[in-house]
C-alpha positions as CSV (number, residue, x, y, z in Angstrom):
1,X,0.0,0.0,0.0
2,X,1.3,3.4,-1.2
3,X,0.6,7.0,-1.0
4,X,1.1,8.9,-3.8
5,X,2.9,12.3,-2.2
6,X,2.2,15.7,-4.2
7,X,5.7,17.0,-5.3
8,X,5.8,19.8,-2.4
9,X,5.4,17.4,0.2
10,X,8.0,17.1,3.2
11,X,10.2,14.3,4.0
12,X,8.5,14.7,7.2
13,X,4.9,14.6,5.4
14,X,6.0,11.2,3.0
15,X,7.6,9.5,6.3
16,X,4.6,10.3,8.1
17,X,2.1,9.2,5.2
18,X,4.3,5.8,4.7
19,X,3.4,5.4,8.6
20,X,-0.1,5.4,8.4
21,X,0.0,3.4,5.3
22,X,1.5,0.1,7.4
23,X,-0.6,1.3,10.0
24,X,-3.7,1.0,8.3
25,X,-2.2,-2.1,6.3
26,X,-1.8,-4.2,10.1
27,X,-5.5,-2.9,10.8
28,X,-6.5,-4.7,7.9
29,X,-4.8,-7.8,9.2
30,X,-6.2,-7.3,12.3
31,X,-9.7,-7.4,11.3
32,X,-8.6,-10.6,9.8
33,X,-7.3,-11.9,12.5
34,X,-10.6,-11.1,14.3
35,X,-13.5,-12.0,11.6
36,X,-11.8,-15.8,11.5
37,X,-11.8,-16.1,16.1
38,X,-15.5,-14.6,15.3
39,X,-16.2,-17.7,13.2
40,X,-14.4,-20.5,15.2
41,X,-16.4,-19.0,18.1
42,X,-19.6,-19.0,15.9
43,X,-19.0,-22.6,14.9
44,X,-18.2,-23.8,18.7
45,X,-21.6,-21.9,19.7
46,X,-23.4,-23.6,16.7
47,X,-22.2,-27.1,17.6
48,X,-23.3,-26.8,21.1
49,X,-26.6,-25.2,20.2
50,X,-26.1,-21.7,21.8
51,X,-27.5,-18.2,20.5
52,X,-25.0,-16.7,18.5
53,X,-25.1,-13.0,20.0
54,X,-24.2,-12.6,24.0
55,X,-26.1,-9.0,24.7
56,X,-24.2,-8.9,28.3
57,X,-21.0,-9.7,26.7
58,X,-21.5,-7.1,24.0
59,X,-22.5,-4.2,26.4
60,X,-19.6,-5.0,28.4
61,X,-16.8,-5.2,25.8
62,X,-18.1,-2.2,24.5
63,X,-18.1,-0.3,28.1
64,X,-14.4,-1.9,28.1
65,X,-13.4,-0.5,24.3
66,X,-14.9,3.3,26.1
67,X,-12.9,3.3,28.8
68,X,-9.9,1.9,26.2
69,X,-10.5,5.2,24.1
70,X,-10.7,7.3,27.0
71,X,-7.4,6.2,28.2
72,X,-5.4,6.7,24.5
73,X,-7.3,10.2,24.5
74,X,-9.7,9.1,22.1
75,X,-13.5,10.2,21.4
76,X,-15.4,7.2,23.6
77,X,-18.6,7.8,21.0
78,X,-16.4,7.1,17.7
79,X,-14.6,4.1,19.0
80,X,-17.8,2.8,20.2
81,X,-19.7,2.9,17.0
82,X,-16.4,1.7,15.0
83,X,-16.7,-1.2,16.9
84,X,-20.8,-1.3,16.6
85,X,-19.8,-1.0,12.9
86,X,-17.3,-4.2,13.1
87,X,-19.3,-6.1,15.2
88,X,-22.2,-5.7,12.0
89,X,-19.7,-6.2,9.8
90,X,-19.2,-9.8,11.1
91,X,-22.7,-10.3,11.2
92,X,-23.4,-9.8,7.7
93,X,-20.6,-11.8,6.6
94,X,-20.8,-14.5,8.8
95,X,-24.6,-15.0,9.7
96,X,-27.5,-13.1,10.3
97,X,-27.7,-12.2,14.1
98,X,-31.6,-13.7,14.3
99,X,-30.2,-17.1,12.4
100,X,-30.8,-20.1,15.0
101,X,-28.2,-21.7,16.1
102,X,-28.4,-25.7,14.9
C-alpha cells in the first residue's frame, strides 16, 4: 500500500504518510485476525446449540473499548460505534444475528 505524495510534500509529510500506510495495512490484518476467532467462536456456539449474540457480553466489551479510548485520548462515542460498525460487519458476513443456532 502506497501513498502517492504531491511533489511539495516534506520528508517529514511522506515518512509520516508511509506510517499510516503500514498502519492501516496491520488494521486490515487485524480485522482478519478477528473475523476468523469470530467464526471458530460462531461454529463452537453452533455445535453446542447456543445463541450466536451474547447481549451482556457485547455491552460490556463495549463499556471496556470506552474506557480503552478514553485512556489513548480518544472520542469514547467514535470508538464505540467503529466497533458497533465491526461487530455488523461480522454479522453480515458471517450469519444473520436472528439465524438459529443448529
Amino acid at each position: 500500500m502506497a501513498s502517492s505524495d504531491p511533489p511539495q510534500a516534506t520528508a517529514t509529510a511522506r515518512d509520516s504518510r508511509r506510517r499510516i500506510d503500514a498502519i492501516d495495512a496491520r488494521l486490515v490484518a487485524l480485522l482478519a485476525e478477528r473475523a476468523a476467532v469470530v467464526r471458530a467462536i460462531w461454529d463452537e456456539k453452533e455445535r453446542r446449540g447456543a445463541p450466536l449474540r451474547d447481549p451482556q457480553r457485547e455491552a460490556a466489551i463495549q463499556a471496556d473499548l470506552v474506557e480503552l479510548a478514553r485512556q489513548h485520548g480518544l472520542d469514547p462515542t467514535a470508538v464505540a460505534t467503529i466497533f458497533a460498525h465491526i461487530v455488523g460487519v461480522d454479522l453480515h458476513t458471517g450469519r444473520r444475528a436472528d439465524q438459529p443456532a443448529t
